[in-house]
py3Dmol code that shows the C-alpha trace and the ligand (Angstrom):
import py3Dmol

protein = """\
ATOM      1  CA  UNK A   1      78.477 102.572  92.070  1.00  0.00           C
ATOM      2  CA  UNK A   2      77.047  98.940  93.075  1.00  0.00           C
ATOM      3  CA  UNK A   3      77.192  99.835  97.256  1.00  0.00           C
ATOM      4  CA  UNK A   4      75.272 101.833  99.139  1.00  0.00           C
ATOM      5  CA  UNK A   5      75.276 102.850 102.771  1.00  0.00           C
ATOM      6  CA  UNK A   6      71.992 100.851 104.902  1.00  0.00           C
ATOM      7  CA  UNK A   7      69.751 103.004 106.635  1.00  0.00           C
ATOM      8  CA  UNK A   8      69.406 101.437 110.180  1.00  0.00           C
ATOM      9  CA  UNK A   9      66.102  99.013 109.879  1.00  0.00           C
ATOM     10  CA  UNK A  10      65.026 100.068 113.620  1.00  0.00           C
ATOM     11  CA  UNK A  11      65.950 103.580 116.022  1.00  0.00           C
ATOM     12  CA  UNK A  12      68.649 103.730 117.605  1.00  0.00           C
ATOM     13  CA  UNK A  13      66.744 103.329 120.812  1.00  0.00           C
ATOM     14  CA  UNK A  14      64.888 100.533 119.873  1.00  0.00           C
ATOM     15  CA  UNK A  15      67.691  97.705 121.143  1.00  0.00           C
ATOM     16  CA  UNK A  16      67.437  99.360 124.481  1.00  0.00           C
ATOM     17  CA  UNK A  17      67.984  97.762 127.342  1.00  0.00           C
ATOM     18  CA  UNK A  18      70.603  95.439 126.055  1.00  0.00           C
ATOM     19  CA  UNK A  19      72.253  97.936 123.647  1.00  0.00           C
ATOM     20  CA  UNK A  20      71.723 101.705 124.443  1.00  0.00           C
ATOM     21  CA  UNK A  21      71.208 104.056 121.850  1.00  0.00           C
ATOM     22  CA  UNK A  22      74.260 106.577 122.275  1.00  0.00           C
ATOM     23  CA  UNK A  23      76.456 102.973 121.320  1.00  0.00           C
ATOM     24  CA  UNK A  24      74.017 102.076 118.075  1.00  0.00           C
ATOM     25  CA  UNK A  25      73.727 105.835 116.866  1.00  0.00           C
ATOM     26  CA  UNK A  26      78.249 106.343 117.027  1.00  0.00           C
ATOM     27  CA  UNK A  27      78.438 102.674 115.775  1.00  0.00           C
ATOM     28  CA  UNK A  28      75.777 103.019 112.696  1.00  0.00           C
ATOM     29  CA  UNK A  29      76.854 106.933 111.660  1.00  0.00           C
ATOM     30  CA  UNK A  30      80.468 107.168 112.438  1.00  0.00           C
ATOM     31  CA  UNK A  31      81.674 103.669 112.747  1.00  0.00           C
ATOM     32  CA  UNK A  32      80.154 101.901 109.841  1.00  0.00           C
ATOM     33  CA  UNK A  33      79.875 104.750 108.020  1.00  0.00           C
ATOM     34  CA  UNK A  34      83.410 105.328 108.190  1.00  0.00           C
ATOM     35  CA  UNK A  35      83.915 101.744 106.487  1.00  0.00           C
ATOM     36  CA  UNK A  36      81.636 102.437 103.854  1.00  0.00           C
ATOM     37  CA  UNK A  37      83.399 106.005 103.056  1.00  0.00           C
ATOM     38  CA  UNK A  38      86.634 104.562 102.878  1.00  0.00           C
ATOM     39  CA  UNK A  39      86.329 101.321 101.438  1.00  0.00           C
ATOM     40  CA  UNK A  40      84.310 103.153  98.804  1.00  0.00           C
ATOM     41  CA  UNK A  41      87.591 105.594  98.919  1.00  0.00           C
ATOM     42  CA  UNK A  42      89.722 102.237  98.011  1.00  0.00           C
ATOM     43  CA  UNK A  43      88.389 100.936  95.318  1.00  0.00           C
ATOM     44  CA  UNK A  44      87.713 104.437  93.293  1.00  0.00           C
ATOM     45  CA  UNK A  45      89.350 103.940  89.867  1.00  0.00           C
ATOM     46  CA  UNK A  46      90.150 100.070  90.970  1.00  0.00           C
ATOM     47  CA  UNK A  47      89.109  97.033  88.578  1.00  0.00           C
ATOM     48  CA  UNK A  48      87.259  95.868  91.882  1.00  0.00           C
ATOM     49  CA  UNK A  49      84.296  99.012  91.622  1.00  0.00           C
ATOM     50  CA  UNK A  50      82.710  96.465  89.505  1.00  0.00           C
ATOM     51  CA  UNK A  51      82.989  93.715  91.302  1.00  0.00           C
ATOM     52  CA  UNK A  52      80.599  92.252  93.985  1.00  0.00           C
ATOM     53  CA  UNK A  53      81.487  91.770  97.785  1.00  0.00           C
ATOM     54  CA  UNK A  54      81.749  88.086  97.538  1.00  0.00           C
ATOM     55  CA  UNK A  55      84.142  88.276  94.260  1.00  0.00           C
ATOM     56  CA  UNK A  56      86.384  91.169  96.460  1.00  0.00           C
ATOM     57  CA  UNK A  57      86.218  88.693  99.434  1.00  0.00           C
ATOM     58  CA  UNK A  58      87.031  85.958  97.581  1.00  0.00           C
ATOM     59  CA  UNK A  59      90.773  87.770  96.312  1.00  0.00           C
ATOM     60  CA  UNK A  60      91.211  89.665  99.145  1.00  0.00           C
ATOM     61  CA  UNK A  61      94.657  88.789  99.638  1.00  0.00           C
ATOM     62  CA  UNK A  62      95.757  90.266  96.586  1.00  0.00           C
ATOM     63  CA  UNK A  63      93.916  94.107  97.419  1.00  0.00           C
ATOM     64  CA  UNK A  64      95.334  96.427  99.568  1.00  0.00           C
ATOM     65  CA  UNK A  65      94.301  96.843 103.287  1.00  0.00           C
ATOM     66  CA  UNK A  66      92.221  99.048 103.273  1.00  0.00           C
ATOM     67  CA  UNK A  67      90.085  97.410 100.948  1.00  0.00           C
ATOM     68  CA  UNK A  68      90.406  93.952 103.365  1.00  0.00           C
ATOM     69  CA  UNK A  69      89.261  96.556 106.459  1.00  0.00           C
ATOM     70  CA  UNK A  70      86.804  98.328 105.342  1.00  0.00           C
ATOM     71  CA  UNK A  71      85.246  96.362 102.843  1.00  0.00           C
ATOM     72  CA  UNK A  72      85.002  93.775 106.158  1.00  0.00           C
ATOM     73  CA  UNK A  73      83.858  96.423 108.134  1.00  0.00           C
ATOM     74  CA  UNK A  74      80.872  97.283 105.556  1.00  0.00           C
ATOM     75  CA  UNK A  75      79.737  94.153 104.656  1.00  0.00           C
ATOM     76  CA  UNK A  76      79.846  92.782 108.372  1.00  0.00           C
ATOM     77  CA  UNK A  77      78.143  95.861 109.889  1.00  0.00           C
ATOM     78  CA  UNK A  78      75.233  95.422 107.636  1.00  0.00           C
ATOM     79  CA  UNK A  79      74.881  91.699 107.943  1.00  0.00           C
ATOM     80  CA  UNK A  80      75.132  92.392 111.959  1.00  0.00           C
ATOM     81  CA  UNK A  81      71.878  95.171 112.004  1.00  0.00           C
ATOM     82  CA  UNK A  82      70.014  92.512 109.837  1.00  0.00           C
ATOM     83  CA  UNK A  83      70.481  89.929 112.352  1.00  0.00           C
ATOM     84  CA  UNK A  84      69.102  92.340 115.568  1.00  0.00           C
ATOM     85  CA  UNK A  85      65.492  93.466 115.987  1.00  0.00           C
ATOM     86  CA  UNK A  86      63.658  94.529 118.956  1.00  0.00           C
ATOM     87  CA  UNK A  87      61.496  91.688 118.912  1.00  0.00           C
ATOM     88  CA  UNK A  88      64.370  89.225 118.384  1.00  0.00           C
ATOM     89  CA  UNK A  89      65.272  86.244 120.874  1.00  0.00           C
ATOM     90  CA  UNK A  90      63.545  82.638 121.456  1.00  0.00           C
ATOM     91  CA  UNK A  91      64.586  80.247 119.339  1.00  0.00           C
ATOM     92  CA  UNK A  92      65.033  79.606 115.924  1.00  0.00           C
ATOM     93  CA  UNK A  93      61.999  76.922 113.945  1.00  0.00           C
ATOM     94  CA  UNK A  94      61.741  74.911 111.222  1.00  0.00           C
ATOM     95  CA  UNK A  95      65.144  73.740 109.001  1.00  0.00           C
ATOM     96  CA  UNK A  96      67.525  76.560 110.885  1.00  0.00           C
ATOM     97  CA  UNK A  97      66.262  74.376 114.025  1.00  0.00           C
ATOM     98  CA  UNK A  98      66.728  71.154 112.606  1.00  0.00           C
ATOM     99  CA  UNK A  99      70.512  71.891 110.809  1.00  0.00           C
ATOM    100  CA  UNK A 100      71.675  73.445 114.825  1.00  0.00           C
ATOM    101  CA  UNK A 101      70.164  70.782 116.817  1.00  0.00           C
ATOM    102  CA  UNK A 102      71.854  68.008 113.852  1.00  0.00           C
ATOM    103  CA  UNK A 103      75.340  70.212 113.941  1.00  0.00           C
ATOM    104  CA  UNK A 104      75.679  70.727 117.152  1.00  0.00           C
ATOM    105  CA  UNK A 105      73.738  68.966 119.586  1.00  0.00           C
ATOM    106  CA  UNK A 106      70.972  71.494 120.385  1.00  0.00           C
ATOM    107  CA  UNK A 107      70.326  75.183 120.635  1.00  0.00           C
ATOM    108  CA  UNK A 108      71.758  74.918 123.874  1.00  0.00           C
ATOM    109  CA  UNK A 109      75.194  73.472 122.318  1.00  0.00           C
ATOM    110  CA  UNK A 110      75.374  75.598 119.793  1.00  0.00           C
ATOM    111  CA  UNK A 111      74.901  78.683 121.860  1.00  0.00           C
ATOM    112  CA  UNK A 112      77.575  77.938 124.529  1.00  0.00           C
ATOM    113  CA  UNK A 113      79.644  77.002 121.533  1.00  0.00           C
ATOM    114  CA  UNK A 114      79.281  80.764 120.197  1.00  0.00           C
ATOM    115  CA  UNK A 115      79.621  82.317 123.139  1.00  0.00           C
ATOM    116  CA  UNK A 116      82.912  80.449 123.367  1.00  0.00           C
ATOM    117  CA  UNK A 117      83.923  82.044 120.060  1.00  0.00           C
ATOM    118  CA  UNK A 118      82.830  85.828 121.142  1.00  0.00           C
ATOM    119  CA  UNK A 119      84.439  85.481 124.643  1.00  0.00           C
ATOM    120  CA  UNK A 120      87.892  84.178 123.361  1.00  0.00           C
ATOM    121  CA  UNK A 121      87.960  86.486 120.674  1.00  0.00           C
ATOM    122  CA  UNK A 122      91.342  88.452 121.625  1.00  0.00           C
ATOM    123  CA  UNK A 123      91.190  92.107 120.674  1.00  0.00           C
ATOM    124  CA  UNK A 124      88.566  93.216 118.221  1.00  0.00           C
ATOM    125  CA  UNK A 125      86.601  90.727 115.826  1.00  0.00           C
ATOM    126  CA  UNK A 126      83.990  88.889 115.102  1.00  0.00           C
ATOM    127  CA  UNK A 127      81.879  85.760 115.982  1.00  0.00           C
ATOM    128  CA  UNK A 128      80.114  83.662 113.264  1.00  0.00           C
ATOM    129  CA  UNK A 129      77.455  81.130 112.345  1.00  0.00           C
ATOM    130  CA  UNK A 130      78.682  80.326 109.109  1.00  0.00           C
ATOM    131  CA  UNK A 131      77.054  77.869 106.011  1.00  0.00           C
ATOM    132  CA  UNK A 132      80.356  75.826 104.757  1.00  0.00           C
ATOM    133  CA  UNK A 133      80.457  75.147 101.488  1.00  0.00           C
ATOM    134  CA  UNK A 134      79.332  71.067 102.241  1.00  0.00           C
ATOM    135  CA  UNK A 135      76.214  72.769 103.601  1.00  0.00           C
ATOM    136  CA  UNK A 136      77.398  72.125 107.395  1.00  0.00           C
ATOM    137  CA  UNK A 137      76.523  74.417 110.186  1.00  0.00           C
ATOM    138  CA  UNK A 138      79.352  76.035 111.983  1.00  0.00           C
ATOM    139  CA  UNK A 139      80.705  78.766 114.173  1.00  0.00           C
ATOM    140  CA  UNK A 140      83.982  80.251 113.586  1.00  0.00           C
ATOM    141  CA  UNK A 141      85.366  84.321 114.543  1.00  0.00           C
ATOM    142  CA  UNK A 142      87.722  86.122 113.274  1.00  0.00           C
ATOM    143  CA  UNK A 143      90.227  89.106 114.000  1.00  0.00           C
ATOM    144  CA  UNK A 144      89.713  92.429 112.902  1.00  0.00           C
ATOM    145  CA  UNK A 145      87.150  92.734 109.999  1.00  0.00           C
ATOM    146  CA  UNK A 146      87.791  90.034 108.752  1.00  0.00           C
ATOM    147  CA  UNK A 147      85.310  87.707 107.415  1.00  0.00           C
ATOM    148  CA  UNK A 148      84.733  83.958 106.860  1.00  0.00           C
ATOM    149  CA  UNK A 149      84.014  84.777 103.050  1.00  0.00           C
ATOM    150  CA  UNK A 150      87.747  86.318 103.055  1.00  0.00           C
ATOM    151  CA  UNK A 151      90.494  84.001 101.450  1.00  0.00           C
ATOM    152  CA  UNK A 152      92.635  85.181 104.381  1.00  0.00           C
ATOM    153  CA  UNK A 153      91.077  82.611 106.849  1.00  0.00           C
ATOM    154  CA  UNK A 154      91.595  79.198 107.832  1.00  0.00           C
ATOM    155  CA  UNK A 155      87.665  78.582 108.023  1.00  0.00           C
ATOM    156  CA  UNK A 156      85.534  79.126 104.706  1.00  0.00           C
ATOM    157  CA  UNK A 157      81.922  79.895 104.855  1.00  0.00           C
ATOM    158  CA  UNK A 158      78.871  82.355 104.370  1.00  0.00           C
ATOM    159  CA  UNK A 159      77.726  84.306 107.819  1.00  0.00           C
ATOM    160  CA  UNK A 160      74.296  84.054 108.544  1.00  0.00           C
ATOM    161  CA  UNK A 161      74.680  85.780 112.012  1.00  0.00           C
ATOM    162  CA  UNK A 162      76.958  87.632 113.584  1.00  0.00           C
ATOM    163  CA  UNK A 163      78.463  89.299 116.387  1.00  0.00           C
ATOM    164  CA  UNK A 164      80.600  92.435 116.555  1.00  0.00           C
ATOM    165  CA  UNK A 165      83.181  92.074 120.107  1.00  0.00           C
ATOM    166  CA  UNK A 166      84.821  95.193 118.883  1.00  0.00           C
ATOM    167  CA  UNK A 167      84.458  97.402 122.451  1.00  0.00           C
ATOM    168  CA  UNK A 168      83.046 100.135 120.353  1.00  0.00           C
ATOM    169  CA  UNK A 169      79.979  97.795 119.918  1.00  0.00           C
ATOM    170  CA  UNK A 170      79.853  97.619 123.853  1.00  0.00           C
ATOM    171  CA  UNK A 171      81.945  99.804 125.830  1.00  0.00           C
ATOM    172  CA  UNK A 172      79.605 102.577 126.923  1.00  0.00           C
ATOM    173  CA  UNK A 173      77.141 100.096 128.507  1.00  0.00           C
ATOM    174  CA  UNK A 174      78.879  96.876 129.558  1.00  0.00           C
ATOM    175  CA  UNK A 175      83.049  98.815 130.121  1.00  0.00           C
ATOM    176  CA  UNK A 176      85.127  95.628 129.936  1.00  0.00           C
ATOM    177  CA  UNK A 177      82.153  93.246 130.793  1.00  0.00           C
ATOM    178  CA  UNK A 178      82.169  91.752 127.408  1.00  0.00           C
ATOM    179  CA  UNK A 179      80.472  88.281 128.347  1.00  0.00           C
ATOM    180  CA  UNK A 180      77.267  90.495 129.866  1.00  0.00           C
ATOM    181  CA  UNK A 181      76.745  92.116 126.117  1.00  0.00           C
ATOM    182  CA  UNK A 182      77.232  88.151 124.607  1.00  0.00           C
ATOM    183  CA  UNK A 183      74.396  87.973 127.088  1.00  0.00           C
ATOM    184  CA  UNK A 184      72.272  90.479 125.891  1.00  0.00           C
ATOM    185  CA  UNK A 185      73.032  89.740 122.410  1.00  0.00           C
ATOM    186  CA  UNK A 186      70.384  86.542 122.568  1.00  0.00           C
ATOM    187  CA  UNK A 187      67.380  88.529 123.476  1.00  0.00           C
ATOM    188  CA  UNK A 188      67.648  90.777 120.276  1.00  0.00           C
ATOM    189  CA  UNK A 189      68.218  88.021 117.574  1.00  0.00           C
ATOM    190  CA  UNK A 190      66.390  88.069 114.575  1.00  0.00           C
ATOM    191  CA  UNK A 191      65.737  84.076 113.800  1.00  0.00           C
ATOM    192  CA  UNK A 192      63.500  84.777 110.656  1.00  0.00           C
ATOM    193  CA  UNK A 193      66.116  86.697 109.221  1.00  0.00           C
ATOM    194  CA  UNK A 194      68.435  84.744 110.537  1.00  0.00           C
ATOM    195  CA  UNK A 195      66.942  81.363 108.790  1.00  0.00           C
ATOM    196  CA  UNK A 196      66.419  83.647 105.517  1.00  0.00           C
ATOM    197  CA  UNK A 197      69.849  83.946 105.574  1.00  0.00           C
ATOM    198  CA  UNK A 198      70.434  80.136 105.748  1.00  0.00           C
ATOM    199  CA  UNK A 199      68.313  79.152 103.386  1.00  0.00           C
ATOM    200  CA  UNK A 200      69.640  81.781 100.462  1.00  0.00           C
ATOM    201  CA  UNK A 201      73.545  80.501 101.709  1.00  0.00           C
ATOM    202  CA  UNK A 202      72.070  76.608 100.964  1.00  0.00           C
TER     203      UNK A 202
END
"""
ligand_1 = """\
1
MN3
Mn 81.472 97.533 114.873
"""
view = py3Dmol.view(width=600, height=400)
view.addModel(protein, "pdb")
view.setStyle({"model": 0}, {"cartoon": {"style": "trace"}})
view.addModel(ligand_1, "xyz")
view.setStyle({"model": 1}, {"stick": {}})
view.zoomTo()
view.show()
């Protein structure tokens, strides 16, 4: 078996005050895990056990839903507790800064721009900074767990952060306020890993 279930890379406790530990322990052991199980569950016996996340992305419209929803829902939960660390917020350096200040204006820009994307998410999804595949900078969200490496989506690209809007991700803490978690969500970002993550997707 290629996939294996992430161990959280910080306590559950450690996000506090902006995300309580009650929400990160049910999201990390019964939310994500739950993905994991069953997308693991879909593709048992498939010709896609073999395969890599990007190649399952890439033909998702052909596999069955659970494989699009849970497969979404494990590769996007592990990409999201990458991008988080206690000692996250500031402001992304070096070529990250350069490619968001040349995309979209400035940090400034780009960050009203996301929040945009999180806050006008209807329902449960996802907001993005994605790598397209001309190199470009841009943010996109999408519905469900869906992904912008899915061939279900209008916008193509890899995430290099990301930001779960399901309410399970915030309910306890913020109820309905979901703009006040989009909030909180810029004190805990991880920019190193963050830039990592854009310079592997160049
Ligand atoms: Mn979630």
């Amino acid at each position: 078996m290629n996939f294996e279930f992430p161990a959280l890379p910080y306590a559950y406790d450690a996000l506090e005050p902006h995300i309580d530990k009650m929400t990160m322990e049910i999201h990390h052991t019964k939310h994500h895990r739950a993905y994991f199980d069953k997308f693991i569950a879909a593709i048992k016996g498939t010709d896609l056990e073999n395969k890599g996340l990007d190649e399952i992305f890439a033909g998702v419209s052909k596999a069955s839903v659970a494989v699009r929803n849970n497969g979404g829902g494990f590769y996007n939960h592990n990409l999201f507790w990458e991008v988080l660390s206690p000692n996250g917020g500031g402001a992304p350096s070096g070529k990250l800064a350069d490619a968001i200040n040349s995309n979209f204006g400035s940090l400034d820009d780009f960050k009203a721009r996301f929040n945009d994307a999180a806050a006008n998410r209807f329902g449960s999804g996802w907001a993005w900074l994605i790598v397209k595949a001309d190199k470009s900078l841009a943010v996109t969200s999408t519905p469900n767990q869906d992904n912008p490496l899915m061939d279900v989506n209008d916008v193509h690209g890899r995430p290099i952060l990301g930001l779960d809007v399901w309410e399970h991700a915030y309910y306890l803490k913020y109820q309905n306020r979901r703009p006040d978690y989009i909030g909180a969500f810029w004190n805990l970002i991880n920019w190193e890993k963050v830039a990592e993550n854009y310079e592997k997707a160049l």
